[in-house]
N, C-alpha and C positions, 0 to 999 in steps of 0.2 A: 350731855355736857360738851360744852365745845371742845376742851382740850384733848377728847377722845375723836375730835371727827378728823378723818385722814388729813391726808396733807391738799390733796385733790382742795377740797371742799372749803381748808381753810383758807386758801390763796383766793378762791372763786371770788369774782364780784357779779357774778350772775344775779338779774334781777333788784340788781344797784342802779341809782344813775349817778355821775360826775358832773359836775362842773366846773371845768378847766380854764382860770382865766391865762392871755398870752399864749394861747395855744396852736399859733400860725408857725410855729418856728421854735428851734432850740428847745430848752429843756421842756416846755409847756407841749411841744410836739409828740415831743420820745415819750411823755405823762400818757398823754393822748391816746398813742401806739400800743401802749402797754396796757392803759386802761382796756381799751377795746379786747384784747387779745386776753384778757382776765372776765370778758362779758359783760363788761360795763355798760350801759347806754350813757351819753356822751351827749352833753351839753357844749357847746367849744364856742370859746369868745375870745375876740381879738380884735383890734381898729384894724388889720390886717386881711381884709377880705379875701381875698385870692388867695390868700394863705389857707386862709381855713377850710375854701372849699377845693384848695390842692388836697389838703390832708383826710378832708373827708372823703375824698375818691380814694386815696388809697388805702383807706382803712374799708371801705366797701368789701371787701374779702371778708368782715367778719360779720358774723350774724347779730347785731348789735343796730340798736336806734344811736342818729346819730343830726344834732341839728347844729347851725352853726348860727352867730350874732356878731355883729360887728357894733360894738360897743366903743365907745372915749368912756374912760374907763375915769378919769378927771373928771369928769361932770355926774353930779350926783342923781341931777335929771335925768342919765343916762341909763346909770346904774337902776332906778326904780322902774325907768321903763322895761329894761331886762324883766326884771322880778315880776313885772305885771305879767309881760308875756308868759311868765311860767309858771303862771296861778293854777296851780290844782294839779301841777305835774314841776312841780318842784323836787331839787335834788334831796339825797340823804348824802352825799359826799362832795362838800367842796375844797378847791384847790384853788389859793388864790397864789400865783405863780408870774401875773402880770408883772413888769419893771423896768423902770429906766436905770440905764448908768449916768445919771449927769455929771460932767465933771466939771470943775473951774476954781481958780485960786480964791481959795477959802476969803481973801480981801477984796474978791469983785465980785462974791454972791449976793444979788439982790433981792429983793421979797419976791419978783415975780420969779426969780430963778429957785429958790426956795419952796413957794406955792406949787412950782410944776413938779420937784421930787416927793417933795411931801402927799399932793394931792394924788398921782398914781402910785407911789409907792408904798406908803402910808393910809391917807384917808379910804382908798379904794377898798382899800382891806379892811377897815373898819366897818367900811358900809355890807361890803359881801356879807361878812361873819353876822351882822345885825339881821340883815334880810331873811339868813338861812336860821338862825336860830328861831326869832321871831315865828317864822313860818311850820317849825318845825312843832315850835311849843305849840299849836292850834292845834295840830293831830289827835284826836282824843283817844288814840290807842297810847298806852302806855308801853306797850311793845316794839309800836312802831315811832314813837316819839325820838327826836333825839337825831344825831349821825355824826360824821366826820368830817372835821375842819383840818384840811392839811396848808399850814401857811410857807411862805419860803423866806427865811431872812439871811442872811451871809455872812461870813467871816468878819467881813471890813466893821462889822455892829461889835463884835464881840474882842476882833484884834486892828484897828482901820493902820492898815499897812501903805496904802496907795496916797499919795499927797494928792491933793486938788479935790476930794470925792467928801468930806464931810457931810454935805445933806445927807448924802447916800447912805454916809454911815449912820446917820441921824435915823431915818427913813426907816431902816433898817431893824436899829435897836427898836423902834418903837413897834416892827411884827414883833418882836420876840417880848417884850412886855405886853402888846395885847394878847398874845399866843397864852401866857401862862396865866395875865387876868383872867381872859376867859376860860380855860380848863379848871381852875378854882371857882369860877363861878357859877359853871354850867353843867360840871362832870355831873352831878346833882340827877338831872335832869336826862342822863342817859346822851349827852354828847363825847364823844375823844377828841381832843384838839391837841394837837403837834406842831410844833416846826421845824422845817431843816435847814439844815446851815450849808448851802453848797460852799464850795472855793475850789478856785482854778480851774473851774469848767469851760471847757472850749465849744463855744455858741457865737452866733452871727453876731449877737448885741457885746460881747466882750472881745469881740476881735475885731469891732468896730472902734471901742474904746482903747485898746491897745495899739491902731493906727492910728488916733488921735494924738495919744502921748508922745509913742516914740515919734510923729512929725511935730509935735507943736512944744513936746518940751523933752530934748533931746536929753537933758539931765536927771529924766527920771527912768531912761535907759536903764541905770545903776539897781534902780526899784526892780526894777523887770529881772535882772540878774540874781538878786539876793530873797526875792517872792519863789523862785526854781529853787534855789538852796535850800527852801525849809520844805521841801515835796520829796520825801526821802525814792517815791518810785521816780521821781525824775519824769513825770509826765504830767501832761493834761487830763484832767476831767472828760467824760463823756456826756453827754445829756442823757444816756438811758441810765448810766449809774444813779443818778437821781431818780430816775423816773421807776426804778426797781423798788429804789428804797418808799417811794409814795406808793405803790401799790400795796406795800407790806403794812404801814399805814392804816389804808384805807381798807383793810381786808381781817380777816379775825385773827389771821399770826400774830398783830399786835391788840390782842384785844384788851390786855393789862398795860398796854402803854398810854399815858396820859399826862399832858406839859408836861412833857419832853422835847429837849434841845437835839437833834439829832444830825450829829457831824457828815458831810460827807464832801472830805477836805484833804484825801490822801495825806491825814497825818499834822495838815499847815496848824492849826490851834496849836497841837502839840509838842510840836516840833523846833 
């Protein structure tokens, strides 16, 4: 029975593999990191190339297969070419972790500016999760049927605190609706599908966003001041904090966890 096997064994993802999308950088890195160091073999995709195969050098210390794709993650022809390459050596764990922060006042978003959060933040994830289910249901072992979808959706879905970020938070709600469609539709079937809710993480792509605002719209300053207020530790986010809580995830310590919303937001929902 599982809940007898130590602790060793439940953490292990020995003889797993992942597929990390966004994984050149920030929280999709530190996933990365930690997958590896849990024995994972390691899919890693990113439009970020140099990234990935910076991160793949330094994870070489571990004894783990490890290949890397530089995918547009927006093009669905992209996406399917991915999935060709991995025919017959397809993941049982994916992460779709890829994302933009677009920002702009809610009155100057246009459909193209719309189509680009939507299509990586949103469609991308639809496509992943379809690819990896699909693929999974062919396995004719019912043993080996099935795996783990860990999706990422954010605060701003659930409380949108930041002015000008709509899509985003649009983009957003819509992982967290596919996250629990699918877990009612597929638990069946021997899948676990989760999502996490980061906030306040301190990552390249958010401290890009956060020199945009305070230079381009100095009144949302105020925003900045009153988003620390509701962080009772009074800090940033780390990107392995998340990247701990997707290993627990992906690994049998949550093996009763299924759509579920899983906060890791030093308190901000709450608070």
């Amino acid at each position: 029975m599982k809940a007898l096997l130590p602790l060793s064994e439940l953490i292990s993802l020995k003889g797993e593999k992942a597929l990390i999308t966004g994984s050149a950088l920030g929280i999709g890195k530190a996933m990365a990191c930690r997958f590896a160091e849990a024995d994972a073999d390691l899919e890693l995709v990113d439009m970020n190339e140099r990234g990935l195969r910076i991160v793949a050098g330094e994870l070489s210390k571990y004894a783990v297969k490890i290949n890397i794709h530089k995918v547009d993650l927006s093009s669905k022809e992209a996406i399917d070419t991915l999935w060709g390459k991995l025919k017959g050596k397809e993941p049982n764990i994916l992460v779709n972790n890829a994302g933009i922060y677009p920002f702009k006042n809610f009155l100057e978003v246009d459909g193209a500016f719309l189509s680009k959060a939507m299509d990586i933040n949103l469609k991308s994830v639809l496509l992943m999760c379809q690819h990896m289910i699909r693929n999974r249901l062919k396995i004719r072992s019912r043993l080996e049927r099935g795996g783990v979808i860990i999706n990422i959706g954010s605060i701003e879905a659930l409380m949108p605190f930041v002015e000008g970020m709509a899509p985003y938070s649009i983009s957003k709600a819509g992982v967290i609706a596919l996250t629990r469609a699918l877990a009612k539709e597929y638990g069946k079937n021997g899948f676990r599908i989760n999502v996490i809710i980061p906030g306040g993480i301190v990552t390249p792509g958010t401290k890009a966003v956060a020199r945009e605002v305070t230079q381009l719209h100095l009144s949302l300053l105020r925003t900045g001041v009153l988003f620390s207020s509701r962080l009772p530790l009074k800090r940033g986010g780390l990107p392995d904090e998340v990247a701990r809580i997707a290993v627990v995830l992906a690994s049998d310590l949550s093996s009763y966890v299924h759509g579920a919303l899983i906060p890791v937001d030093e308190g901000f929902l709450s608070a």
